[in-house]
FILOLUM-78248 format. One record per residue (C-alpha): residue number from 1; residue in three letters; x, y, z. Coordinates in steps of 0.25 Angstrom, whole numbers, plus 5000, padded with zeros to 4 digits. Layout:
<pts>
PT   num   residuo     c1     c2     c3
PT   NUM       Ala      X      Y      Z
...
</pts>
This chain:
<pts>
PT   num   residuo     c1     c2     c3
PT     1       Unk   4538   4987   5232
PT     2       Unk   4554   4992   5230
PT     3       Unk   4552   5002   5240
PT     4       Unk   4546   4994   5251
PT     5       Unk   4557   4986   5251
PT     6       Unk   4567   4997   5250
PT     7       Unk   4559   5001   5263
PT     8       Unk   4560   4989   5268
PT     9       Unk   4577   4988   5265
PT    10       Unk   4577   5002   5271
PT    11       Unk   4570   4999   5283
PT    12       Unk   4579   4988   5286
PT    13       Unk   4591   4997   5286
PT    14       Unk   4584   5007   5296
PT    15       Unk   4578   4997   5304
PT    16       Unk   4593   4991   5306
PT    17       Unk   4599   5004   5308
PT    18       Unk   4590   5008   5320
PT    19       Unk   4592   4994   5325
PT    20       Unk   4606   4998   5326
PT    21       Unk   4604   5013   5330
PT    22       Unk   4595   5010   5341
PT    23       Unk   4605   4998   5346
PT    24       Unk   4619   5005   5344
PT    25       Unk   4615   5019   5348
PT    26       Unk   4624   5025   5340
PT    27       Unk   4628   5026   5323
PT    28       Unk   4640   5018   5323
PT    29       Unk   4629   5007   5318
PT    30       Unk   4632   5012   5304
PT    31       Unk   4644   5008   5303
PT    32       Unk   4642   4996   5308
PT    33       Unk   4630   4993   5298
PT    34       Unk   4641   4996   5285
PT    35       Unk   4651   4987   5291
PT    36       Unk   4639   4977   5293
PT    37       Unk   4633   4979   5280
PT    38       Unk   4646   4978   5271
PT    39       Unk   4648   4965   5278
PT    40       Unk   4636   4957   5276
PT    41       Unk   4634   4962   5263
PT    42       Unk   4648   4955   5259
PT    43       Unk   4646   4944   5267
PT    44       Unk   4630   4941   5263
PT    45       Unk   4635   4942   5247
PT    46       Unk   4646   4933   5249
PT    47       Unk   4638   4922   5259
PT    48       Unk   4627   4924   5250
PT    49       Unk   4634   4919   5238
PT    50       Unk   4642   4908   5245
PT    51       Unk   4629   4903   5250
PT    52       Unk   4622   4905   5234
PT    53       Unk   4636   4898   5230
PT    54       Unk   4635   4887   5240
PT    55       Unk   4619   4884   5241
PT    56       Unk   4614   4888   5227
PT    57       Unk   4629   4887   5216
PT    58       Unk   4618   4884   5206
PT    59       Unk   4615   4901   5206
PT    60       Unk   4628   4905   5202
PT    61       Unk   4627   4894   5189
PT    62       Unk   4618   4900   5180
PT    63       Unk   4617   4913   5173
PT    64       Unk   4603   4917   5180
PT    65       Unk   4608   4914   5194
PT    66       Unk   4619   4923   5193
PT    67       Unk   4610   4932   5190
PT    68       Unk   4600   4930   5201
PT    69       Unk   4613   4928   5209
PT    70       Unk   4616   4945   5206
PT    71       Unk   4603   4950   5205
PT    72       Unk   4599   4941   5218
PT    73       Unk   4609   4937   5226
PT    74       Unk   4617   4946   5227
PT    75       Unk   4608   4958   5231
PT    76       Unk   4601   4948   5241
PT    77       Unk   4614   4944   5249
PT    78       Unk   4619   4960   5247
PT    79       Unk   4608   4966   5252
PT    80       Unk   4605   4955   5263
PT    81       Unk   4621   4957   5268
PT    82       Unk   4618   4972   5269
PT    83       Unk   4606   4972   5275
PT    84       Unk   4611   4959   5285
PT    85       Unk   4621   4971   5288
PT    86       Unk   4612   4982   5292
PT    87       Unk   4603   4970   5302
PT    88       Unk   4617   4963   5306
PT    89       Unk   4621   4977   5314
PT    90       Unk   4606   4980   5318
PT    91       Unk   4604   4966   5323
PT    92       Unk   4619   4967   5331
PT    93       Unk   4615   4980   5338
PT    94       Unk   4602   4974   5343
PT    95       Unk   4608   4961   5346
PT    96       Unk   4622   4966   5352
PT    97       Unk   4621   4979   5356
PT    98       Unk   4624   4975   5371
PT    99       Unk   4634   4964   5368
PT   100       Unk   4649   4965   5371
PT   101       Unk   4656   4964   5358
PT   102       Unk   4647   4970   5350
PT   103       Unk   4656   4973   5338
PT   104       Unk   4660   4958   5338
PT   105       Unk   4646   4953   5338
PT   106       Unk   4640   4963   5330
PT   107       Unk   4650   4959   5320
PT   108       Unk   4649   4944   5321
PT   109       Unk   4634   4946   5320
PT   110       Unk   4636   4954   5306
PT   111       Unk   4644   4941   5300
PT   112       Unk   4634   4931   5305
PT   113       Unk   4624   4940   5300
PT   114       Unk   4630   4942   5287
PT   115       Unk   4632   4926   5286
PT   116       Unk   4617   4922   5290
PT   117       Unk   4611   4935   5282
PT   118       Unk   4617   4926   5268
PT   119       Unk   4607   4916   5269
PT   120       Unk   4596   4922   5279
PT   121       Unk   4591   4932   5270
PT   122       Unk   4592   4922   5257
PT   123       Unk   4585   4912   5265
PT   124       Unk   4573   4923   5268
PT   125       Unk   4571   4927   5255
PT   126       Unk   4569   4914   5249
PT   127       Unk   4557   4911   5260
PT   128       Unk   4552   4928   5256
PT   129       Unk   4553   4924   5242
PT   130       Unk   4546   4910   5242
PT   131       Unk   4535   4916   5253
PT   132       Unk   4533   4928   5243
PT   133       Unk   4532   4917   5231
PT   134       Unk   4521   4908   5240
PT   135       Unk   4512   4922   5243
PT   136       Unk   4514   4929   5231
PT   137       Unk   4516   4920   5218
PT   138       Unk   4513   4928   5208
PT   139       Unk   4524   4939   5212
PT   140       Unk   4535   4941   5205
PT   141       Unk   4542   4951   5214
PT   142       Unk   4553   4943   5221
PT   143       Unk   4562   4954   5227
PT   144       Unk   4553   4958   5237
PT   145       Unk   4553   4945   5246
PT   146       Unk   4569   4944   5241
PT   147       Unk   4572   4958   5248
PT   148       Unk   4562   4956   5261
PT   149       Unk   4569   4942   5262
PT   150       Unk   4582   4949   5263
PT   151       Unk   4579   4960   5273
PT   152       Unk   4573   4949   5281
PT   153       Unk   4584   4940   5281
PT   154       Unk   4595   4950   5282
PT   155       Unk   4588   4957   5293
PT   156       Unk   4586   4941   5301
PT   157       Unk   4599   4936   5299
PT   158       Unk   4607   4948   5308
PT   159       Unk   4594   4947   5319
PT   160       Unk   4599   4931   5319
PT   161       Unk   4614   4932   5319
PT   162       Unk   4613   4944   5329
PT   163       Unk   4604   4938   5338
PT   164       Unk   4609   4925   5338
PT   165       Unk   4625   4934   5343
PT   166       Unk   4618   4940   5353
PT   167       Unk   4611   4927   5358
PT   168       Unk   4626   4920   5359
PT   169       Unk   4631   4933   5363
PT   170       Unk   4621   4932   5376
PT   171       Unk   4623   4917   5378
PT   172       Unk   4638   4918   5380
PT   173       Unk   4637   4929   5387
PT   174       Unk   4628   4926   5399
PT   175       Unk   4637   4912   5401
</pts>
């Protein structure tokens, strides 16, 4: 099962990576992916704890929520930052790739993506985990509906920021 999902995790970085090369035509994609990537990762670990700290205060209480918080948490709002990251540019290149201002949107699209991506992919894997519990009760294994839950999410949340750019993008610029 560990290496179905590092398929899956490795697939997601490919598929976004052709998204981007088909889109862009060119490399310079890359750097633009490590920029993106070091950004949501900081800014989904600290949204992510500002929103446990402001919605849930009763996790960083007690001794076994500080460590759900590390071994859980932490990972979860990491990983979905960088992954939020990789989609945020694959999603601008497909979105904008004919808008003027491309940097300026592309980059706008990486923040609102970042901000959305700390409580999109949250809110997926509750509904993964609680679906998971209701089909299979008897499972033990709660990981696997964690980590789909995150690649979902972090793989809506730049389609919704980035299309919803390029919508507002296109309204304003046909009046």
């Amino acid at each position: 099962m560990e290496y179905l999902l590092l398929g899956f995790v490795l697939l997601y970085f490919v598929a976004a990576g052709v998204v981007s090369w088909a889109k862009s035509g060119s490399f310079a994609f890359l750097g633009w992916m490590v920029l993106a990537v070091a950004v949501a990762t900081i800014l989904g670990l600290g949204l992510g704890i500002f929103i446990l700290q402001t919605f849930a205060p009763e996790t960083f209480e007690s001794q076994g929520g500080g460590i759900a918080f590390l071994v859980f948490f932490v990972p979860l709002f990491v990983g979905s930052g960088l992954l939020i990251g990789v989609w945020s540019v694959a999603w601008g290149y497909w979105f904008g790739a004919s808008q003027h201002n491309f940097l300026l949107w592309q980059g706008i699209g990486l923040l609102g993506s970042s901000l959305v991506g700390a409580v999109l992919p949250l809110i997926v894997v509750i509904v993964f985990s609680t679906i998971a519990q209701w089909l299979l009760p008897t499972s033990s294994d709660r990981a696997t509906p964690a980590i789909l839950g995150a690649l979902v999410g972090s793989c809506l949340s730049p389609a919704l920021v980035h299309g919803l750019i390029a919508w507002v993008v296109g309204r304003s610029s046909s009046s």
